[in-house]
Each structure stands twice: as C-alpha cells, then as structure tokens.
C-alpha positions as CSV (number, residue, x, y, z in Angstrom):
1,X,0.0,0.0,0.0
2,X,1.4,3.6,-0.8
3,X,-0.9,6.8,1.0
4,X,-0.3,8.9,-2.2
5,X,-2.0,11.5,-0.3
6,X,-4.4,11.9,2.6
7,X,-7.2,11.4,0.2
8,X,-6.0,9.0,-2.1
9,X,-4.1,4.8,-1.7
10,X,-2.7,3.5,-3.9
11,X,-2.4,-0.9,-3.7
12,X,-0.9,-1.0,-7.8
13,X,2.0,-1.5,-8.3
14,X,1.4,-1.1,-12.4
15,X,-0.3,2.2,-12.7
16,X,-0.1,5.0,-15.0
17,X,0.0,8.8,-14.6
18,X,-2.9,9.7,-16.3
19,X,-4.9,7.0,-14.2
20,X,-3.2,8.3,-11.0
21,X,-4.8,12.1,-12.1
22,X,-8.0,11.0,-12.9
23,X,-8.4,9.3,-9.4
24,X,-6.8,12.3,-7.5
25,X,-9.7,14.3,-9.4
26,X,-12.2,12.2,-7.9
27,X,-10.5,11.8,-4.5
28,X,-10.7,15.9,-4.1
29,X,-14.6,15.9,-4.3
30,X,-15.3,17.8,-0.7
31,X,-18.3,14.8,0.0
32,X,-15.1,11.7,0.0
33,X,-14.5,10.2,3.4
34,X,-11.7,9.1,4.4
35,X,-9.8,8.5,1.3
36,X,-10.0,7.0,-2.3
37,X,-8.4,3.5,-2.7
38,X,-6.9,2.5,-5.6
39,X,-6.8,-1.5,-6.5
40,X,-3.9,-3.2,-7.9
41,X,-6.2,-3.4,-11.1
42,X,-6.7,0.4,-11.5
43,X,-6.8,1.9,-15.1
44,X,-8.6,4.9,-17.0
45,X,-12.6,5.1,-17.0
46,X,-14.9,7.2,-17.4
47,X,-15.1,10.2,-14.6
48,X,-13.6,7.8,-11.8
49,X,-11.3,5.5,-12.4
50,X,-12.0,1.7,-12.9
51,X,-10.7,-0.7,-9.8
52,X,-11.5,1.9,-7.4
53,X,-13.6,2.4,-4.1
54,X,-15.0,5.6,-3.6
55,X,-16.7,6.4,0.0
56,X,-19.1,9.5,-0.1
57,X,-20.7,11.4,2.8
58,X,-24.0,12.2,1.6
59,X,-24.0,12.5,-2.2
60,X,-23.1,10.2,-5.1
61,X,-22.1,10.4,-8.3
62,X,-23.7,8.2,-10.6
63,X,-20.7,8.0,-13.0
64,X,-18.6,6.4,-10.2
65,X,-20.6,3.3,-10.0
66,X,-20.5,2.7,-13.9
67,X,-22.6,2.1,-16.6
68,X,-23.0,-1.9,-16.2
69,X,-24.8,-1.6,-12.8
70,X,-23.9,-4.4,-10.6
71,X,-21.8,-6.3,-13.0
72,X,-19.7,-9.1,-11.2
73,X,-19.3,-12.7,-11.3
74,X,-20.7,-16.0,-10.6
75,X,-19.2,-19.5,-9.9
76,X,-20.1,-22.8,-9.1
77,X,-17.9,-26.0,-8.1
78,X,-19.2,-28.7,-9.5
79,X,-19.0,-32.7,-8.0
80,X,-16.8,-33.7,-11.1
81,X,-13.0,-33.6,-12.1
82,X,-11.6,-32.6,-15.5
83,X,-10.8,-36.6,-16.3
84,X,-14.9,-37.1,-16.7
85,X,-15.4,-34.7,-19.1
86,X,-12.1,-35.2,-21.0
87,X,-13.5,-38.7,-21.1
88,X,-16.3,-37.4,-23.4
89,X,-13.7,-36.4,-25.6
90,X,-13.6,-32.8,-27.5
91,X,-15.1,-30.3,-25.4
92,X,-16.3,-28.3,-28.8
93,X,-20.4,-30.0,-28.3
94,X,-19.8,-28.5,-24.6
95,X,-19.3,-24.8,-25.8
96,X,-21.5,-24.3,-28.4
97,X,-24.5,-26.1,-26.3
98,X,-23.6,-23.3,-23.7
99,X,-24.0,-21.0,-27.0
100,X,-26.9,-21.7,-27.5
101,X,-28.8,-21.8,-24.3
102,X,-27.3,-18.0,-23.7
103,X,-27.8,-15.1,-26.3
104,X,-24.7,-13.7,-26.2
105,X,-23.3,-10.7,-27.6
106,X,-24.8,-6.7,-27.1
107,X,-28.3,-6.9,-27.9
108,X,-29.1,-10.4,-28.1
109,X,-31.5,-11.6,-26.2
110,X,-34.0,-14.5,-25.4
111,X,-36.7,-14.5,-28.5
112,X,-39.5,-14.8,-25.3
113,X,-39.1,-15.3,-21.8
114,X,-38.5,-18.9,-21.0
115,X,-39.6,-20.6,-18.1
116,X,-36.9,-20.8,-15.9
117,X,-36.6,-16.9,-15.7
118,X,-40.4,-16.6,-15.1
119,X,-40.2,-16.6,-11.4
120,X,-37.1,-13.7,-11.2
121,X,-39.3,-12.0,-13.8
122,X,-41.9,-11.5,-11.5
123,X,-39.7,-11.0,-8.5
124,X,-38.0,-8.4,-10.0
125,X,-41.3,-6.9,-11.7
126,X,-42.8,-7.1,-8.3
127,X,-39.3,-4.8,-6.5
128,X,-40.2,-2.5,-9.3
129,X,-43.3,-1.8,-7.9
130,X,-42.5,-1.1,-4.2
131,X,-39.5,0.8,-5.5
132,X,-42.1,2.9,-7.7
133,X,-40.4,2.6,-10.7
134,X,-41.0,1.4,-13.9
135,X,-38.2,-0.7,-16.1
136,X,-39.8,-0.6,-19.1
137,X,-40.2,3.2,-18.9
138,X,-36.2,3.4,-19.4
139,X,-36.0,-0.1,-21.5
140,X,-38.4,-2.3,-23.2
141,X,-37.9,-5.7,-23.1
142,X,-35.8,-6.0,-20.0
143,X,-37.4,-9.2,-19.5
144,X,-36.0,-11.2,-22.2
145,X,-32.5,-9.7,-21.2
146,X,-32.6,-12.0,-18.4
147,X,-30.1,-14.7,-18.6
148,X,-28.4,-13.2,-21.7
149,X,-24.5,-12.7,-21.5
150,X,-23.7,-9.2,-23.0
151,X,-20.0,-8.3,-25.0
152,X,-16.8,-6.8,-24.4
153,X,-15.0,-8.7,-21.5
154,X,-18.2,-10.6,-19.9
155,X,-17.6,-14.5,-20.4
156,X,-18.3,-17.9,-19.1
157,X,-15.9,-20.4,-18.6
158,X,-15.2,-23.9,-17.7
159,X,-12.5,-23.8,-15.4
160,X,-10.4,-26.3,-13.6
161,X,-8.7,-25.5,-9.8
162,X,-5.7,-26.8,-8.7
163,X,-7.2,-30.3,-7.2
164,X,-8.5,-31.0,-11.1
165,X,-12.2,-30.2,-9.5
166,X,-14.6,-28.6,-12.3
167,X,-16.1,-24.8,-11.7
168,X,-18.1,-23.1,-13.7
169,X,-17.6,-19.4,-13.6
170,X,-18.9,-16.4,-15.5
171,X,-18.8,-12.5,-15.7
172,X,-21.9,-9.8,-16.3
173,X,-23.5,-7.3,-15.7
174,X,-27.6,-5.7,-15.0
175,X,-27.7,-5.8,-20.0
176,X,-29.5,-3.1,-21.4
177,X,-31.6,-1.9,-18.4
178,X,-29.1,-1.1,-16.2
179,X,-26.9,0.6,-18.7
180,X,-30.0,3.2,-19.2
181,X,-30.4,3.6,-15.3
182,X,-26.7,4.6,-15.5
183,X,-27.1,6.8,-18.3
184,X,-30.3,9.1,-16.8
185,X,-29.0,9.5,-13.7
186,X,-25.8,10.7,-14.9
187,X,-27.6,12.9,-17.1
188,X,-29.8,14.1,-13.9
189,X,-26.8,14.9,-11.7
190,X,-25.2,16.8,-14.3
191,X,-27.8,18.7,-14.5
192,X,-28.2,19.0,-10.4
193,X,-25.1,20.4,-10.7
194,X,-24.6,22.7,-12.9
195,X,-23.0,25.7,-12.5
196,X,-20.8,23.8,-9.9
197,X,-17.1,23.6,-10.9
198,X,-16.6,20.4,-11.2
199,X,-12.8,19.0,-12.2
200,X,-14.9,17.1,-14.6
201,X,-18.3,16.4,-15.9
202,X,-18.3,12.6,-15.3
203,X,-18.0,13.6,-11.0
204,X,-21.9,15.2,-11.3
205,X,-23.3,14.3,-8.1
206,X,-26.4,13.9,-6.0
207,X,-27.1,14.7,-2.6
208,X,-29.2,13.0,0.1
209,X,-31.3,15.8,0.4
210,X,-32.7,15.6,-3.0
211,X,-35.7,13.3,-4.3
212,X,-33.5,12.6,-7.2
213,X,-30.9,11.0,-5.1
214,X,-33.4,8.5,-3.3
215,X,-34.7,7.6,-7.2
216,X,-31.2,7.1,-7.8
217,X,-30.9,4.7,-5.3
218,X,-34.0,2.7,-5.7
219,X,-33.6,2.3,-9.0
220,X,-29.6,1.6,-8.5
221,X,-31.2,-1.3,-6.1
222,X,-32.9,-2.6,-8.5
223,X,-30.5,-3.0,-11.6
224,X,-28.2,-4.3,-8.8
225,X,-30.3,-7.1,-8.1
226,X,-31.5,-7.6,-11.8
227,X,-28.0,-8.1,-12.2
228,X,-27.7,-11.1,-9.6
229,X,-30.8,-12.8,-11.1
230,X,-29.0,-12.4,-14.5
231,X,-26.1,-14.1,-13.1
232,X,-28.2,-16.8,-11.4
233,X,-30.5,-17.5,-14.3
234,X,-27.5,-17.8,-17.0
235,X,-25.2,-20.4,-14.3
236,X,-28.3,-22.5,-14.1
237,X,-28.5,-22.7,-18.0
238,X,-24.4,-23.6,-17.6
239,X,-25.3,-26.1,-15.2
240,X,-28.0,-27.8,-17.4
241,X,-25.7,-28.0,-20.0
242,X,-23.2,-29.5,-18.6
243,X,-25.0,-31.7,-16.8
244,X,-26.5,-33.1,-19.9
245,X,-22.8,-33.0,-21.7
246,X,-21.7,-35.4,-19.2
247,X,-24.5,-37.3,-18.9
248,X,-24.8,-36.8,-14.6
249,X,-26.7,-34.3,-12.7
250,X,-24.4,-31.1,-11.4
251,X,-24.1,-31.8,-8.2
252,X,-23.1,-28.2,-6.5
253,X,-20.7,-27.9,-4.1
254,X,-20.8,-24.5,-3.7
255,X,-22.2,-21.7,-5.7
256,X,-20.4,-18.3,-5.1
257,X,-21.8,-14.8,-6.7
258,X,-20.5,-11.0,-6.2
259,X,-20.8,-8.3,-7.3
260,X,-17.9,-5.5,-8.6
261,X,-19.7,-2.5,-10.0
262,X,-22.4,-1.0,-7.6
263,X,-22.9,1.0,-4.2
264,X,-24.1,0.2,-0.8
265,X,-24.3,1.9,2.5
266,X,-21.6,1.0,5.2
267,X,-19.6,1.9,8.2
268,X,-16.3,3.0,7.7
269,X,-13.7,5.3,9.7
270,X,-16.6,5.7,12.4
271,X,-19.3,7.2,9.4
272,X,-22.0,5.8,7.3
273,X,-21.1,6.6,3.8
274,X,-21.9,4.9,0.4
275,X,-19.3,2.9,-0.6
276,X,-19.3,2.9,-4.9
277,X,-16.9,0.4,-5.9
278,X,-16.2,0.7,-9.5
279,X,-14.4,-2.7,-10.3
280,X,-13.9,-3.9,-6.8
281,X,-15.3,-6.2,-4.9
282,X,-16.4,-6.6,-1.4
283,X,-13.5,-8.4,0.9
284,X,-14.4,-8.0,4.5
285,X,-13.0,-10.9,6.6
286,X,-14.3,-14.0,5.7
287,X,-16.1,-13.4,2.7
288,X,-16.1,-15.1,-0.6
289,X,-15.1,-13.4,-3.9
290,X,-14.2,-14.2,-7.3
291,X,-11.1,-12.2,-9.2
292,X,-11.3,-12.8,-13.1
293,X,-8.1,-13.1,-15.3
294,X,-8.5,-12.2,-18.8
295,X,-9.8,-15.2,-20.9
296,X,-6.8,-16.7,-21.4
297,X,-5.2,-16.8,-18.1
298,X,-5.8,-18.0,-14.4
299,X,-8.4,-16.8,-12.4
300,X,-8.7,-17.0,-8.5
301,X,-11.6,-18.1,-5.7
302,X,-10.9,-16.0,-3.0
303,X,-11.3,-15.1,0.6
304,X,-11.5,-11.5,1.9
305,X,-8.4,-10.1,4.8
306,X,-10.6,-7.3,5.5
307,X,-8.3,-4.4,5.4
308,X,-9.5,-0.9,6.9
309,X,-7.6,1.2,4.3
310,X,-8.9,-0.9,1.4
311,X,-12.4,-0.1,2.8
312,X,-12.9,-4.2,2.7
313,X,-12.3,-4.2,-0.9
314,X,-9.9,-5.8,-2.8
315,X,-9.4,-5.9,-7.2
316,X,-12.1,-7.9,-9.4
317,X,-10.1,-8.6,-12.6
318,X,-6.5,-8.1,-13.9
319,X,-6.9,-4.3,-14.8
320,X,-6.7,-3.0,-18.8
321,X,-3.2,-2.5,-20.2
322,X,-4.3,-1.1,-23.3
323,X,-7.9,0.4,-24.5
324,X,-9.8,-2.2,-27.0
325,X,-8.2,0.5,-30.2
326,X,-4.9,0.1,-29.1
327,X,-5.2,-3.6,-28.7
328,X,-6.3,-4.1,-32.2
329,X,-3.5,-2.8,-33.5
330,X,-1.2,-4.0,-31.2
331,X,-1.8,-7.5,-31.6
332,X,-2.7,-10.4,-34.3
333,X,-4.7,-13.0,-34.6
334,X,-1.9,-15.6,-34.2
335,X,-1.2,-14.4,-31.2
336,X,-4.7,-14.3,-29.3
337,X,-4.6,-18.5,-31.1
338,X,-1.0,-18.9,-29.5
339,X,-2.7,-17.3,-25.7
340,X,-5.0,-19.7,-25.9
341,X,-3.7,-22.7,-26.6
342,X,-5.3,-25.6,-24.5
343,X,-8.3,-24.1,-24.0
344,X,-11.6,-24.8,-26.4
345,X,-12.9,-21.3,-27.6
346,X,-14.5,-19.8,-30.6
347,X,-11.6,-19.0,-32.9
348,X,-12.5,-15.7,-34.2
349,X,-10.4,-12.4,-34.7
350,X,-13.6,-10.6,-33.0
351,X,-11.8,-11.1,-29.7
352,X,-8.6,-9.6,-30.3
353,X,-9.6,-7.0,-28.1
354,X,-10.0,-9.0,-25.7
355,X,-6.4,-11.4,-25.7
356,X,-4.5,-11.6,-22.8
357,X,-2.0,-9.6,-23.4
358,X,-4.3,-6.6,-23.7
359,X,-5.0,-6.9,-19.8
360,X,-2.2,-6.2,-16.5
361,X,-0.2,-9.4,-15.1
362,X,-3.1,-11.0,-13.5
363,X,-0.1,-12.4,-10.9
364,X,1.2,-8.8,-10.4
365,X,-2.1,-7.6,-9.2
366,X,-3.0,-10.8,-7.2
367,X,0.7,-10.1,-5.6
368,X,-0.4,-6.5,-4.9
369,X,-3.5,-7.6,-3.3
370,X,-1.5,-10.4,-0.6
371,X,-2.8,-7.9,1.7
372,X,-6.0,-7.8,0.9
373,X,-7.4,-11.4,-0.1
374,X,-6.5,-14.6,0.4
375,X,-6.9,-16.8,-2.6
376,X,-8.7,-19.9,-1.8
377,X,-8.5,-21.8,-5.9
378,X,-6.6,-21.0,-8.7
379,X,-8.9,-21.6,-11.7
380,X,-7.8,-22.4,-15.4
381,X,-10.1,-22.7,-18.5
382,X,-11.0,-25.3,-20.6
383,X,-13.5,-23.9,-22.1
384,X,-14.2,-19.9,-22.9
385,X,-17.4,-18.6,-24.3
386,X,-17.8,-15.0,-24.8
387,X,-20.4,-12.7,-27.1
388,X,-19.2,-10.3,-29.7
C-alpha cells in the first residue's frame, strides 16, 4: 500500500499517470470520506477510475458506480473432475450447447421469456413496484435480457482448480436496463449540478437531500439485483448443460456470486457513507469473492483479509493495459490462437480485443493484493465462451 495522499491509496503497483490524475480528481470531491483506494487493477474510466472504491458522505455520483450496474461474477464448483469430461472427448459440443442456451453478444436476447426466468421476472417486476419505478419506462424488453451474456470482457468459462475439480464461472452485468439507469442518472446529476465547478463532468453528483438521489438509489437497487438474477439465471443454464454434456446431474458444491460495480451503504472510519466500488469487490473478513483473469489466463476463488484502508475491498479482474483501439493494433490474430492454446474457444479475430495480453499481469495484481485477499482456488479454462 502507498498513501499517495491523505485522500488518495494506492495498492498498484502497475499504474499509469494519467490513471493516478483522474483518481486524485475524484478523490478531491469535498463529499469523499476518508480516502479513495486504488486497487492493484486500476486503469482509465470514465469520470472515476476503474478498480476503485469511492466512499461518499451524503452524495453520489452516478458516473462512479458505472454504466453496467452491478456487473460481477458468478461461480459454481461442481462434484466432477476434469478426467470425466475429457473422457467425453472434445469439449467443442460443450461450448456451443452453452451458446446456444445464452444469447450472447450486445443486444441479443432471449426470443421470449423462458420458463426458468419466469419466477425472477416476476420478482423483480414485483421490486419495481414497491421501489415505484417502472423498467420498461427506461427499457423495453428487459425481461427477455434475463439470462443473456452481453459483450466486451463478460464470459463464461469452464475452469479447472488446482485439485482437477470442475467450476463453472462467468462474468456480467444488470444488460441493457441497467446501462439506461446509468445513463439518466448521470444525465440528472449533471444537471443537479450545474453551475458547480466540477474538475470534470463525469464527477456530477447527488445529494441526500434531493428526491432525485433517493430515485437514484431505488432504482440503483434494482438493476443491482436484476444483475444477480441475470447471473443466477445464466449459471443454471451452464449447469444444465453440462449436466447433460456429461450425462450426470451437477451436483453443487458450492455456488459463489459478487458483485464488482455497484454502491451500498456501510460503516467506515466511524461514518455511514456509500461505498461505490467501481471494479472492486467486497473483501471483509471471511467473505467469498471471485477475481477474473482475462480469458486466457488463471483466475482466483478468494477469501477477503478485511483491510481498513482498502475499505474491505480488494481488485475484481486483472486491470486494462491497453484500451480495446490500441489492442487491435497491437496485436494479431496468431497471437490471441497462441494465448489460448489448450483451452476450447471460438476461434474468431472478434476477440482480439479481448487477448491476454491486452490486460495487466493478473499475478502482479494478485501479488499487490496479498494484503488484501487470500486466494482460496486458482482456476484455469477449458472452455471460454464470450459474445461479440
């Protein structure tokens, strides 16, 4: 840990200066309490910085929780080992089962909704109500989103731990609907705010004593949980088709979700604040987290240390090295083969964005974070499916 300043630490070791500005920027808003914390993963975003955890006294600022409300992961350790599905032979019928029981990609989504997402339709339709708020008014369709993957770096995965025991593990987000929740609130606190000198646009806030703020936060609620369901109703599909790829029931050993972009209220330095962590996860003592590699390296089952300065957060992925532009030019299509060598994946140029190399030392930033998590598993694909 480095205390860069008394309102901003630092836990990366890798980190750039513009990166280091942009969170300064955000860590000199008069409403931040105590300090900003940086994760090992940190890297450019939009107003605050992604892989950092932002406590506020008061106000929020919709931009600092991120477009993708209550993206995170999912994973579940299943009862077999990687010799019963090898045993099946190629693991190509796996994947492209999984492909098609989940639209993937931005803007796919299920033709109707199917019956397994019925009930988490009508939960969620029913927290919309006491919330007061209306999904459709900000998306239509949001219920045949559910259980659809998304683009960009969301995935699922077969993964393997160090024992040879089989987990299945993916990455998204709240789709469409939470993306527009994002976007209006944004767009309400900038206009709460203007004529306030802001160091820049993306730090619009809201402020407790506001109507606006408490729609923020209902609504906030919501995707966050629509996000959870998402997660939930998309691992079930995994499970189903795995089960049937093996030809025995999953049997679940344990079924682990969190999220990494979203807000909640907590104690911390002896005041209530809301705690926006914007790629970061929650790792008070004790509690279970899952910390993504890109798709072509490991990725780790974790248990949180609970560190005060951290605010109980530790990283959620490996951190961007290089935006998705400079990727594409940077690498080839041989390469993103040769990074995933071993591992069964749609072979497609599409994902070049999205090759390893692309992405931070996923063992640098799990060495920055020894104080912060301990890692439980050590997870290596098999199989990767992503959406384009």
């Amino acid at each position: 840990m480095q205390k860069v300043s008394e309102r901003l630490v630092n836990w990366a070791s890798i980190l750039d200066a513009r990166t280091r500005e942009q969170a300064e920027r955000t860590a000199a808003m008069p409403f931040i309490h105590p300090h900003v914390a940086l994760m090992p993963d940190a890297h450019l975003g939009r107003g605050a910085t992604v892989g950092s955890v932002i406590p506020t006294l008061r106000a929020i600022m919709p931009a600092a929780v991120g477009v993708d409300i209550g993206c995170g992961m999912a994973a579940v350790r299943t009862q077999f080992d990687v010799g019963e599905l090898r045993a099946k032979g190629s693991l190509a019928p796996l994947r492209e089962s999984i492909e098609r029981a989940i639209p993937l990609g931005a803007g796919h989504h299920n033709r109707k909704v199917v019956a397994t997402s019925v009930p988490r339709v009508e939960e969620l339709t029913h927290l919309a109500e006491e919330a007061g708020f209306d999904p459709s008014r900000v998306k239509l369709g949001w219920e045949a989103q559910l259980g659809t993957l998304g683009s960009g770096n969301h995935f699922i995965e077969v993964t393997v731990d160090e024992a040879d025991r089989v987990w299945l593990f993916l990455h998204s987000g709240s789709r469409g609907v939470g993306n527009k929740i994002a976007q209006r609130h944004t767009a309400v606190a900038r206009e709460a705010c203007a004529g306030v000198d802001l160091p820049d646009p993306d730090l619009a806030y809201l402020t407790e004593d506001t109507e606006e703020f408490w729609t923020y936060i209902r609504e906030l609620r919501w995707a966050q949980h629509y996000a959870l369901l998402n997660r939930e109703e998309m691992m079930d599909r995994v499970v189903r088709q795995t089960s049937e790829f093996v030809g025995t029931e999953v049997v679940e050993q344990e079924r682990i979700s969190c999220h990494h972009n979203y807000t909640e209220s907590e104690e911390h330095f002896g005041e209530q604040v809301w705690v926006s962590r914007k790629g970061a996860i929650d790792a008070s003592a004790g509690r279970a987290g899952l910390i993504p590699g890109s798709m072509g390296t490991a990725s780790y089952v974790v248990a949180g240390k609970g560190e005060p300065e951290s605010l109980h957060s530790s990283p959620h992925g490996a951190g961007r090295a290089y935006s998705r532009t400079a990727a594409r030019k940077t690498f080839t299509h041989d390469q993103l083969r040769e990074a995933m060598a071993g591992i069964e994946f749609r072979d497609t140029e599409a994902f070049l964005d999205e090759i390893p190399g692309a992405y931070k030392d996923v063992d640098v930033v799990m060495a920055d974070a020894a104080d912060l998590v301990e890692v439980r598993h050590t997870l290596r694909q098999i199989v990767n499916v992503k959406g384009t």
